[in-house]
C-alpha positions, 0 to 999 in steps of 0.5 A: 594771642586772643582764645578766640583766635586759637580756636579758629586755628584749631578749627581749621587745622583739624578740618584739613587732616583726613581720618586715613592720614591721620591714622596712618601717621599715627601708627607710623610715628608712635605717639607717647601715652595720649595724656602727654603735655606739649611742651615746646623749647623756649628762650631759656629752656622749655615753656609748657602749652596746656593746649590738649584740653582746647583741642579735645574740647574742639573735637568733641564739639564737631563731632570728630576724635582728638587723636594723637596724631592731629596734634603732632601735625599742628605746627606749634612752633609757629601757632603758640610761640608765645602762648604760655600757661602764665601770661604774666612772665610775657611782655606785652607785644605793643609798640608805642609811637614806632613807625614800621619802616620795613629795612631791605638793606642786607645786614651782612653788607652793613657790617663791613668796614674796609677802612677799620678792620677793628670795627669790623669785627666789633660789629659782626661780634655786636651782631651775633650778641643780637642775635643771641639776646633777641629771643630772651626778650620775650621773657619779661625776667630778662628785660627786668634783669637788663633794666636793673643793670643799665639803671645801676651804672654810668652809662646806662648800659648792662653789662653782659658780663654781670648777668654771670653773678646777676642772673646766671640762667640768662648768662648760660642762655646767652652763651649756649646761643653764643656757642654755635658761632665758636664764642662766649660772652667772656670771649667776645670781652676778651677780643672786644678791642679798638685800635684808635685811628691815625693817632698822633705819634707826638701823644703816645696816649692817643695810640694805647688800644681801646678796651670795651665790654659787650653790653646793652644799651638802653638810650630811653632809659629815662621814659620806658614801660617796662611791660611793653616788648623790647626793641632790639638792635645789633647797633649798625647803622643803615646806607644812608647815602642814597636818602638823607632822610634815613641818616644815622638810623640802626637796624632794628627788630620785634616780634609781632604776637604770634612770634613772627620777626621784624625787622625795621629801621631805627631813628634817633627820633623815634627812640626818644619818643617810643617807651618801648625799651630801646635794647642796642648792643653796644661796646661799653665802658664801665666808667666815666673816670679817667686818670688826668696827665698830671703837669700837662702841658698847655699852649700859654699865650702871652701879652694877655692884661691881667684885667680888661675893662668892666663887661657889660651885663649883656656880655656872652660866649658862643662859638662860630667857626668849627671845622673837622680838619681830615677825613682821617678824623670822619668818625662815621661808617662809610656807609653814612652820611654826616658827622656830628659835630658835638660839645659837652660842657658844664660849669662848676660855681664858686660853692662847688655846685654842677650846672648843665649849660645846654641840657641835662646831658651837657651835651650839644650838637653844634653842626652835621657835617657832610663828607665832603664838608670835612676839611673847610671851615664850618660858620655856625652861631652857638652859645657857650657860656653866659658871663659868670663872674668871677672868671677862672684865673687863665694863666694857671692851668695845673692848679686846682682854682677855688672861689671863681667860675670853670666852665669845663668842655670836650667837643667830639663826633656823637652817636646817639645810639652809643653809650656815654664815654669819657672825654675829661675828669675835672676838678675846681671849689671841691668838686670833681666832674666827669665830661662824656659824650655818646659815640662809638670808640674813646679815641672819636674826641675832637678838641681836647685828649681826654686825659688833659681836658683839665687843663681846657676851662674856657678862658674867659679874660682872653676870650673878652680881652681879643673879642675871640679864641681858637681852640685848636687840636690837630684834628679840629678847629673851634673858636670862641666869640665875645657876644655883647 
């Protein structure tokens, strides 16, 4: 807030308190020693308003006295929320390329879910993290401390539970804001579990309970000021059903500069272009590696020639048909609108060196499906692979290959505002690489189960030999073309 701005305030604030009032309430509260420091409580304690001298000077200017008692009128709360003696320790309250779409939706209603009652409850304890954290955001400190976490892991996410050793003071405030709703940080990790939806009783590993971290997710890690004001979110997503333009966008907050809250609605666009920190609470894994089912079992299909005939230099994959094949596999909110049909690829060469296929994520999204899409056949063109030669031997699928190319993929339901989780570890010619895609809970994969993803390279010669490929779970379909 501009000097300049305070003093007309003052000005007006002054003017409207009457002599009698003022010596009446004076006598009535019994002011401390007139040479008192106003203070008011802040995030994390107390911050300190130097106003008395402002105020002196004011008065004396017009003539009138500065009594104690015109000072306890003015609402400080409310008049220097976040003027504080040292600026530098604020953020600054600017928003960079964010549209205000003011959200009228009620965030209470949003956080139902009547047919996962395990996401029911993560949300409301996503919701009450939010609002633990949100007045800490005016704390420069804090956003640093959260930036250092998220910078530091796999998923850029920071883990709340190591504020405890990181930055215990914010991990005190957190909880002492967390405690008037009965719960902790440590409590809330406790309980943050998922139980996997219509898992497959012939796969015991598609039923084990999901086990997440309450974390804070920062998807533009990669583009933020870290001077500018966070923007922060409880994470649940918007009705979107009556108006697609609004589809997969979150419940957001900031605060203008005179502390008052917004509240607004988030678009994936807009967090990809803002450098305003993105703060989205999120249920968070604390790792991309995963155990692989040793010997897994692999549907070995027969009468395939060792060696098809000499591919053209033009020779490609892409993928064609897909489909989602129940709602029982519609990973999204009954509140939303489509699903994201998504693949996270990436090739191991024969030197052991990584490359990304799509983009640096590795992941890309192939088609949105509509609810009531889910269950028909899908027909979009997109590329797979390219031909590099040598091609993965197919027929040993337990083996660890050396000298050729392994183009390793998952495909999955994404969530652009969910941190990273696991979908494969794979490993060929001395390298070892781990498949994530963004999405809410481990179990949303479609293709392959994560802890088999090994055994699912692209099979190149069968691909070229049969011109095509079905890749096929019993939750999805997804098929594989020759291109030429």
């Amino acid at each position: 807030m501009s000097r300049f701005l305070l003093c007309v305030l003052a000005l007006g604030l002054i003017y409207s308190v009457s002599p009698s009032a003022i010596n009446s309430q004076e006598k009535e509260e019994r002011f401390p020693p007139s040479n008192m420091r106003t203070t008011q409580d802040g995030p994390t304690g107390g911050c300190t308003f130097e106003i008395e001298d402002l105020f002196k000077k004011l008065a004396g200017s017009i003539g009138g006295p500065m009594t104690k008692a015109t000072l306890g009128m003015i609402e400080l709360k409310n008049l220097m929320h976040n003027y504080r003696t040292n600026k530098s320790e604020q953020p600054r309250y600017e928003l960079n390329k964010i549209p205000i779409i003011e959200n009228t939706q009620d965030v209470t209603l949003l956080l139902t879910n009547p047919e996962d009652k395990d996401d029911e409850k993560i949300n409301n304890y996503l919701y009450k993290l939010s609002l633990a954290v949100r007045e800490l955001v005016k704390e420069k400190e804090f956003n640093e401390v959260i930036i250092k976490l998220a910078n530091k892991s796999e998923t850029q996410t920071a883990n709340l539970l190591e504020l405890k050793t990181e930055s215990p003071k914010y991990y005190v405030a957190i909880n002492r804001r967390l405690a008037t709703y009965g719960l902790s940080i440590q409590r809330i990790a406790d309980d943050l579990t998922h139980a996997p939806v219509a898992p497959n009783p012939d796969f015991p590993e598609t039923a084990k309970i999901e086990k997440y971290v309450p974390a804070i997710f920062v998807p533009n890690l990669d583009k933020i000021d870290a001077t500018l004001q966070p923007i922060v979110s409880p994470n649940i997503e918007v009705d979107s059903r009556k108006n697609e333009s609004i589809d997969d966008n979150i419940v957001a907050w900031y605060f203008d500069e005179l502390g008052g809250l917004k509240e607004i609605m988030l678009s994936e666009e807009t967090s990809l272009n803002t450098s305003n920190p993105i703060f989205l609470m999120d249920n968070a894994v604390t790792t991309l590696k995963i155990e692989i089912k040793e010997n897994a079992e692999f549907q070995m299909e027969e009468g395939r020639p060792s060696k098809g005939p000499q591919p053209k230099a033009s020779l490609s994959f892409s993928s064609y048909e897909h489909s989602i094949k129940s709602n029982a596999y519609r990973y999204e909110p009954w509140t939303s609108g489509k699903s994201e049909f998504a693949v996270n690829a990436y090739r191991i060469d024969p030197n052991g060196t990584v490359h990304w296929i799509y983009d640096p994520s590795g992941t890309k999204v192939i088609s949105k499906i509509k609810k009531n899409q889910i269950g028909s056949m899908r027909y979009v063109w997109s590329h797979h692979a390219s031909n590099w030669q040598p091609w993965s031997n197919p027929w040993t699928p337990n083996v660890t290959q050396y000298g050729v190319n392994m183009v390793y993929w998952n495909t999955f339901e994404r969530d652009w505002n969910r941190s990273p989780k696991e979908l494969g570890t794979c490993s060929a010619n001395g390298t070892t690489i781990y498949l994530s895609g963004k999405r809410k809970y481990t179990s949303e994969w479609y293709s392959w189960i994560p802890e088999t993803a090994h055994i699912h390279y692209t099979r190149f010669q069968w691909v070229y030999s049969d011109w095509a490929h079905w890749n096929n779970s019993w939750k999805a379909d997804f098929r594989l073309w020759r291109v030429e």
